[in-house]
N, C-alpha and C positions, 0 to 999 in steps of 0.2 A: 695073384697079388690083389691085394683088397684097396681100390683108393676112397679116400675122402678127399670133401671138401674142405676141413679144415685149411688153417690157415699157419702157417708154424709159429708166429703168436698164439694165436688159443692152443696149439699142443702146447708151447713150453709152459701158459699159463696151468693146463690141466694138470702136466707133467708136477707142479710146484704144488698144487694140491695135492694132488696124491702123496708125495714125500710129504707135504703134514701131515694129512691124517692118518702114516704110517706113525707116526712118533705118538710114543705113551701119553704124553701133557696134550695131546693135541684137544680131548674130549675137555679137561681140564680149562683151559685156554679157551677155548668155547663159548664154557659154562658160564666163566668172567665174564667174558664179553655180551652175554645174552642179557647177563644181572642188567652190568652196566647200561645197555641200550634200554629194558625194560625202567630201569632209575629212571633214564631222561626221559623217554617218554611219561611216566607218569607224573610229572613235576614240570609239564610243559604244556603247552597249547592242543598236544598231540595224544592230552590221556584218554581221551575218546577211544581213540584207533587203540592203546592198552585193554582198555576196559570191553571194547567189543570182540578183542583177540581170547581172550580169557573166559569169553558164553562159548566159543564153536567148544563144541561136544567132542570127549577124543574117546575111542574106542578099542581093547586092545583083544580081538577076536581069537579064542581056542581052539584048539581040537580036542582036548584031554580033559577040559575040565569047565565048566561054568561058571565062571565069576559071582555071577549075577547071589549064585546060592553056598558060595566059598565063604566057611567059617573057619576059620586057623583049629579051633577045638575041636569041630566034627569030623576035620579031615586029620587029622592027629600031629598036625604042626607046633601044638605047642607042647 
């Protein structure tokens, strides 16, 4: 038998996310919310913290192929 520390608050909390992000709109519902918090922040005292969110560098790393040299034409995608 495996225990934790949890607390059976934080499971039922876990437990209620996970039934979101099982539902199809959950990604959807998200995405709204991401807008919307991104609107206030930058319309507020806080676009600083927007604007320096928006320099970190994001990276989406291969094994099959190289981005860096990915042409849609070369590679026969169009």
């Amino acid at each position: 038998m495996i225990t934790t520390s949890w607390t059976p608050r934080a499971l039922g909390i876990m437990s209620s996310i996970r039934t979101f992000l099982r539902l199809e709109s959950a990604s959807g519902i998200l995405l709204i919310r991401a807008a919307g918090i991104a609107i206030i922040y930058t319309n507020t005292r806080l676009k600083h913290l927007y604007e320096s969110l928006l320099e970190i560098p994001v990276y989406a790393p291969t094994r099959t192929m190289d981005l860096a040299r990915f042409t849609p034409a070369k590679s026969g995608f169009l």
